[in-house]
C-alpha positions as CSV (number, residue, x, y, z in Angstrom):
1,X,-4.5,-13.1,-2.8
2,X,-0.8,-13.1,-2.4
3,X,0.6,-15.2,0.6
4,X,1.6,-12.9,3.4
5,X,0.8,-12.9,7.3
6,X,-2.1,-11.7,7.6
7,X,-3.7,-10.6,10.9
8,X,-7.0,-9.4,12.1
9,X,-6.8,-6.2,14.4
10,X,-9.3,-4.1,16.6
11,X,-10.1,-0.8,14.9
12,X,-10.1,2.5,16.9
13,X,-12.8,3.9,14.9
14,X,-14.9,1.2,13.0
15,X,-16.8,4.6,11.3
16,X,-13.7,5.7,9.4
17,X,-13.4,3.1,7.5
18,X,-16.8,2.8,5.9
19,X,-16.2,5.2,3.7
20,X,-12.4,4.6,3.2
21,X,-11.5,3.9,-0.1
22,X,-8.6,1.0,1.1
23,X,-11.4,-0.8,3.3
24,X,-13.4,-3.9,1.3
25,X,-15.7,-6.2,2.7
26,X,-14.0,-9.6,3.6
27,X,-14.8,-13.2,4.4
28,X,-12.1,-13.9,7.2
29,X,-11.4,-17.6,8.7
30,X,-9.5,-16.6,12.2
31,X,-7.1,-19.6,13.5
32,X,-10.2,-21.3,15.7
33,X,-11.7,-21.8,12.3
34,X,-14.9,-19.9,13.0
35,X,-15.8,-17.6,9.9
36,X,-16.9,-14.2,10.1
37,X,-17.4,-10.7,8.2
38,X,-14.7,-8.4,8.9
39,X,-13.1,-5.3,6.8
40,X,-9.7,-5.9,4.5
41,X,-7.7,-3.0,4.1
42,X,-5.2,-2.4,1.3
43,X,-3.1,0.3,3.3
44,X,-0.5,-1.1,5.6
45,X,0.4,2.1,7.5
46,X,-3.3,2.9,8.9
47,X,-3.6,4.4,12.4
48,X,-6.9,3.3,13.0
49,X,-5.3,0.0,13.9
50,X,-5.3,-1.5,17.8
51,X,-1.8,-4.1,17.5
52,X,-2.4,-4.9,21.2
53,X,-4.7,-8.1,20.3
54,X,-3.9,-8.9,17.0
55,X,-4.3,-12.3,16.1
56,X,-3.7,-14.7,12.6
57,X,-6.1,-15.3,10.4
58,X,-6.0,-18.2,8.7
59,X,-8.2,-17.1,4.8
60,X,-9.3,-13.9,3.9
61,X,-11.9,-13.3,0.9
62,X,-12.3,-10.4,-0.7
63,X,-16.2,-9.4,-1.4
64,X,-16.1,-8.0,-5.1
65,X,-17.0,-4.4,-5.3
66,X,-20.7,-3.3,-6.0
67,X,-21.1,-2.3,-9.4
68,X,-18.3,-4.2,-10.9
């Protein structure tokens, strides 16, 4: 994964993503070091997105797709 800030945000609607073709299942480290299963998203312009309490996160990885 490329280096860029990367931060974890609320979503507005958790349901829209599920079937979202940008969403992947992630392995995210947040900056207190506790690990947890979030959602990466490849679009950058999303509206589903809460800024208010973003925070860093400090490594995302990105679950490989089913049936690849």
């Amino acid at each position: 994964m490329s280096r860029r800030e990367l931060r974890v945000v609320r979503l507005l609607e958790p349901d829209l993503c599920v079937d979202c073709r940008f969403a992947h299942q992630a392995e995210v480290e947040l900056a207190d070091g506790n690990v947890q299963q979030m959602l990466y998203c490849r679009r950058l312009d999303c509206d589903n997105w809460d800024y208010s309490s973003a925070e860093p996160a400090r490594r995302v990885e990105v679950m490989p797709e089913e049936g690849s």
